[in-house]
N, C-alpha and C positions, 0 to 999 in steps of 0.2 A: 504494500500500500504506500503508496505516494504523500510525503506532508507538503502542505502548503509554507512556501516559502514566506518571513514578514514580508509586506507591502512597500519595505523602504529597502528588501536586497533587488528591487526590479529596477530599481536607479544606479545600481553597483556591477559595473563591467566586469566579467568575468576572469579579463586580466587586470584588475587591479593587482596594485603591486604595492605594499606587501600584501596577499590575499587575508581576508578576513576568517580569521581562526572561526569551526563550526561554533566550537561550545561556547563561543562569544555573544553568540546570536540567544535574545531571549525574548519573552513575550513583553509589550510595553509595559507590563505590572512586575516584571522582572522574574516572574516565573519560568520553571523550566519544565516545558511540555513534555508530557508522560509519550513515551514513543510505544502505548501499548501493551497488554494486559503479557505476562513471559517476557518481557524484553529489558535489557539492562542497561537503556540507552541514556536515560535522565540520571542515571545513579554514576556513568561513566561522564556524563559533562560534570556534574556536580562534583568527581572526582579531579577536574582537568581543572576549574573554578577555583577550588580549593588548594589545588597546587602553585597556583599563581597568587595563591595571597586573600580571593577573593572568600568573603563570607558567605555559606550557603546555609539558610533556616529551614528546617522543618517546620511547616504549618501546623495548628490543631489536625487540620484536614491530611495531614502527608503530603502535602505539597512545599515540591521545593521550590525557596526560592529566594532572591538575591535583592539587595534594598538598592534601588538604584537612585535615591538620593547620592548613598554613599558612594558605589561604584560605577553607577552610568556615564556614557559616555553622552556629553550633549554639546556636538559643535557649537559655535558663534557662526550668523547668519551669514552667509556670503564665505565663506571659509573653506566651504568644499565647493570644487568645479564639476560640477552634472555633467556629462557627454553623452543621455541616454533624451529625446525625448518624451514626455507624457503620452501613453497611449492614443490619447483624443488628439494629439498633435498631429501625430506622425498619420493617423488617419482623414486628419482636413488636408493635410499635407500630398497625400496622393491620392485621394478625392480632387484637389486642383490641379495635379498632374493629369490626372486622365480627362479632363474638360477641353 
């Protein structure tokens, strides 16, 4: 089964360089999504988190997850350069190619 990628890796070229480490990526409440009922995937990023220093909480509920007050990353605006356009772009975009 396929997971959905976040909404803001569709802006992040495939070659960026230096590539963005997986277990980096996490839900915007800083959660680290369960990869499935037998699978040891949340428990192996929260291993990789932890190696680097970062805090990983167990919830009431068993969910893990990371305060991203403390460790989020949140650019300043203008600070990163986009190279991808917005989907609704690139589609007006050869919508007036083909006219």
């Amino acid at each position: 089964m396929a997971h959905k990628r976040p909404p803001a890796l569709k802006f992040v070229s495939p070659d960026v360089q230096p590539p963005i480490p997986w277990h980096r990526v996490l839900s915007s409440s800083g959660a680290i999504s369960s990869r499935g009922p037998g699978t040891d995937g949340a428990a192996r990023q929260r291993d990789a988190l932890v190696a680097e220093g970062v805090e990983v909480e167990t919830t009431r509920s068993g969910e893990l997850k990371v305060n991203l007050r403390e460790y989020g990353w949140f650019p300043a605006v203008g600070t990163i350069a986009f190279q991808a356009e917005a989907p609704e772009e690139a589609a007006a975009d050869t919508e007036a190619a083909e006219d």
